[in-house]
SEDO-138640 format. One record per residue (C-alpha): residue number from 0; residue in one letter; x, y, z. Coordinates in steps of 0.2 Angstrom, whole numbers, always signed. Each point is the difference from the previous one (the first is absolute). Layout:
! residues N
NUM/A/X/Y/Z $
...
! end
This chain:
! residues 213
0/X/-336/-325/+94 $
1/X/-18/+8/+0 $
2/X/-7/+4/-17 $
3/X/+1/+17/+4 $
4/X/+18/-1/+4 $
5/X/+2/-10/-18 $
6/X/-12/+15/-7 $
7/X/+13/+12/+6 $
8/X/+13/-9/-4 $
9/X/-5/-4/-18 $
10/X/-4/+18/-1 $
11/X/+20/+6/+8 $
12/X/+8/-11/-13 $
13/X/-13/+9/-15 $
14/X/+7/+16/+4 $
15/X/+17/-1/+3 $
16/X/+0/-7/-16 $
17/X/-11/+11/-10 $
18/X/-4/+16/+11 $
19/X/+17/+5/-6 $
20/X/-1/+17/-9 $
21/X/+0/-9/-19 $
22/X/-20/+1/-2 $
23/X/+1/+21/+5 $
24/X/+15/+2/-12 $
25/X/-9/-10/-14 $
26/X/-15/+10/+3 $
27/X/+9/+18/-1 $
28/X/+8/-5/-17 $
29/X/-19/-5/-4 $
30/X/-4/+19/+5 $
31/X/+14/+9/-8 $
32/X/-7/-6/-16 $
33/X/-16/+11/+5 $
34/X/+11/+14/+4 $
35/X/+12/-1/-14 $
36/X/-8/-5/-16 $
37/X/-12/+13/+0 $
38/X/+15/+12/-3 $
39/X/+6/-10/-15 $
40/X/-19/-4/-9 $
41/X/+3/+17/-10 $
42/X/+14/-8/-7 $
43/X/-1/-16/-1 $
44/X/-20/-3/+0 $
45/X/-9/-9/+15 $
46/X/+3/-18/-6 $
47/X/+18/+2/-1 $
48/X/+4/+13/+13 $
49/X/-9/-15/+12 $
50/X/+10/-16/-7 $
51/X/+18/+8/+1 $
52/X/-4/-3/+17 $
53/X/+0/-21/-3 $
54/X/+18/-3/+1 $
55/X/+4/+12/+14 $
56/X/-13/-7/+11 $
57/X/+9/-19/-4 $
58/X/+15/+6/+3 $
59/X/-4/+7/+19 $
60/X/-9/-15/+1 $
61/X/+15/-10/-4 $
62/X/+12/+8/+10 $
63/X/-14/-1/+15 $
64/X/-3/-19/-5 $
65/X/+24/-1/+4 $
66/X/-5/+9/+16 $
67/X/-13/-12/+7 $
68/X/+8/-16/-8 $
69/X/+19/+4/+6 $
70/X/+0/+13/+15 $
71/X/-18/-6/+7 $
72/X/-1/-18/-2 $
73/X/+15/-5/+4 $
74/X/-3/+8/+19 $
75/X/-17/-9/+2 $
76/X/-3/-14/-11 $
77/X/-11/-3/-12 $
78/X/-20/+2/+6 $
79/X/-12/-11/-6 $
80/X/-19/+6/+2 $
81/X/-13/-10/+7 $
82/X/-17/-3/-4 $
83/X/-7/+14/+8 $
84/X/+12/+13/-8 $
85/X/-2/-6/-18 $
86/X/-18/+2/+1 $
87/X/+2/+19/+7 $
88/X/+11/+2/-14 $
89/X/-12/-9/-12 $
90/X/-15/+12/+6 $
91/X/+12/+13/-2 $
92/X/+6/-2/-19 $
93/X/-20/-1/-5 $
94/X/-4/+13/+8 $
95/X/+13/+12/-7 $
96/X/-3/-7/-15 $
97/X/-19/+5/-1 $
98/X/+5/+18/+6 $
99/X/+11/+0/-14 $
100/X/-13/-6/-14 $
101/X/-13/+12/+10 $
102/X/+14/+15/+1 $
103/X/+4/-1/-21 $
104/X/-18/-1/-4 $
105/X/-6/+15/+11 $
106/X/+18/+8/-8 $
107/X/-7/-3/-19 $
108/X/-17/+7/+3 $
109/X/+7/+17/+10 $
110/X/+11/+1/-16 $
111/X/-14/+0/-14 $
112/X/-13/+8/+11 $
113/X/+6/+9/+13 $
114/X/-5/+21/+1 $
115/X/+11/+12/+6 $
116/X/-12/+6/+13 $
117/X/+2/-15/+7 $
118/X/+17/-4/+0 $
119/X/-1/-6/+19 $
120/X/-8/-15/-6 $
121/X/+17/-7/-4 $
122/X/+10/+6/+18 $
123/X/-13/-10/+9 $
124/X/-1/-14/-10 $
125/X/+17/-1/+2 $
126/X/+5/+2/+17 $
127/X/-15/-13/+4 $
128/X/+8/-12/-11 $
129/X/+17/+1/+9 $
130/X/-7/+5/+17 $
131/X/-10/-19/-1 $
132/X/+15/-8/-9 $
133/X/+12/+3/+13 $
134/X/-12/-3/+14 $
135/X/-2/-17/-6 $
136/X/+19/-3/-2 $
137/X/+1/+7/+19 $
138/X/-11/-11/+6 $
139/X/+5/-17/-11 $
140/X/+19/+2/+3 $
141/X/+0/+6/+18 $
142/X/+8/+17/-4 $
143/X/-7/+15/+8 $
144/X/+11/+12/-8 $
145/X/-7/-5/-19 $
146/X/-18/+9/+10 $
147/X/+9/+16/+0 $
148/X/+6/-3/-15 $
149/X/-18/+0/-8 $
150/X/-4/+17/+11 $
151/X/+14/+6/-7 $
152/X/-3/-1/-17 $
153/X/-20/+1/+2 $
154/X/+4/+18/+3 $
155/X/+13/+2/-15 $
156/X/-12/+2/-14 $
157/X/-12/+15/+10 $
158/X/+17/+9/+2 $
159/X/+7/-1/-17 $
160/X/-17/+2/-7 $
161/X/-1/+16/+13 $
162/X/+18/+5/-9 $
163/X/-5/-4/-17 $
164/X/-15/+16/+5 $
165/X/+6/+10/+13 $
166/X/+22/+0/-6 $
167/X/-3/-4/-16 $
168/X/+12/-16/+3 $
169/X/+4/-11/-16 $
170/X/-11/-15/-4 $
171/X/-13/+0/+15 $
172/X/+15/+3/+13 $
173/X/+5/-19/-5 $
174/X/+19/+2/-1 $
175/X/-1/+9/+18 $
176/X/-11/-11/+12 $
177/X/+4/-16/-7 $
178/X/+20/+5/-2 $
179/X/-3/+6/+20 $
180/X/-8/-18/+4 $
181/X/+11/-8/-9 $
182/X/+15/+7/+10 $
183/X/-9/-3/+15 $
184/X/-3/-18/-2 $
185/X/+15/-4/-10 $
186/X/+11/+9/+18 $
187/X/-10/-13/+12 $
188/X/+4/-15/-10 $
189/X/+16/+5/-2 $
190/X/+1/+3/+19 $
191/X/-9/-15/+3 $
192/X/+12/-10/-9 $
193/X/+15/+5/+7 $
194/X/-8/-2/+17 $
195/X/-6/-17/-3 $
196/X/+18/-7/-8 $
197/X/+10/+9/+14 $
198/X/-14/-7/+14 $
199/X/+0/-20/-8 $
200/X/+21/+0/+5 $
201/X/+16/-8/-8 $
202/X/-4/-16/-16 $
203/X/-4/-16/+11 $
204/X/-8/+7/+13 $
205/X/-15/-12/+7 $
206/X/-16/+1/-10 $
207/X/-15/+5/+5 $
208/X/-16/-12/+4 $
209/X/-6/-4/-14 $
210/X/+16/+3/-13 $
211/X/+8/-17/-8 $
212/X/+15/-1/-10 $
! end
């Protein structure tokens, strides 16, 4: 075997195990938090009306973590990474993590000095930040769609802040774009699940190169 056959092969086994549709779910419940807690800041404040959102976000995380370990898994093994893909995802995590820093700084100076006349400031800050982010996560974990993803919601903030002006839309159109893009994303991975778990056939089923039990 060639080590572009291995390449591919290492690269077949790394999707079928987790290009599954878990990631786009995960990161819909992520984005319904921008949609929904907005909508519940006048009651509850901003800290809080942002952490109610912790244990719903464990619990879909949970119940993805009993799909992937009992539906998934059991059809394909278990898939250990090699060198290569632990130092994608290595890259990957620092990465994120400096956008993140870079994001929550840039978000605490818009907030204490931010004008109103320039209130674009913040959309294009922002869909920069996730435009790059999920650019990156394309490119590091092999999945195109997560590009469209970051077109996607690139474009969210100049519409809501368009609605926030133009349709006098509620909290810089938040609750609409992101709700929108989170039901778009949340569909695919749904769909992509179920495609995936119908697609890997009946428990016991040869694995794929590269999967152990």
């Amino acid at each position: 075997m060639t080590p572009n056959d291995l390449k591919k092969a290492e690269r077949a086994a790394f999707r079928a195990a987790f290009d599954i549709g878990v990631w786009d779910i995960l990161i819909a419940s992520v984005l319904s938090m921008f949609a929904i807690a907005p909508l519940l800041s006048g009651r509850l404040g901003d800290f809080w009306s942002t952490a109610v959102f912790i244990p719903v976000l464990a619990v879909v995380y949970v119940i993805l973590r009993l799909v992937k370990n009992h539906v998934v898994a059991p059809r394909i093994g278990v898939v250990r990474l090699g060198s290569f893909r632990q130092a994608r995802l290595r890259r990957l995590t620092v990465a994120l993590a400096i956008m993140n820093v870079v994001a929550l700084v840039l978000g605490a100076v818009f907030a204490l000095r931010l004008e109103p006349r320039s209130m674009w400031a913040a959309p294009i800050v922002l869909s920069l930040i996730l435009l790059v982010g999920f650019s990156l996560a394309a490119y590091f974990l092999n999945i195109p769609r997560f590009f469209f993803y970051g077109l996607l919601l690139a474009v969210a903030p100049f519409v809501g802040e368009w609605l926030f002006r133009e349709r006098y839309a509620l909290h810089h159109g938040y609750p609409v774009v992101f709700g929108t893009a989170a039901a778009v994303i949340a569909t695919v991975g749904l769909i992509t699940l179920l495609v995936r778990v119908r697609n890997l056939g009946p428990s016991g089923d040869e694995p794929l190169p590269g999967a152990g039990r």
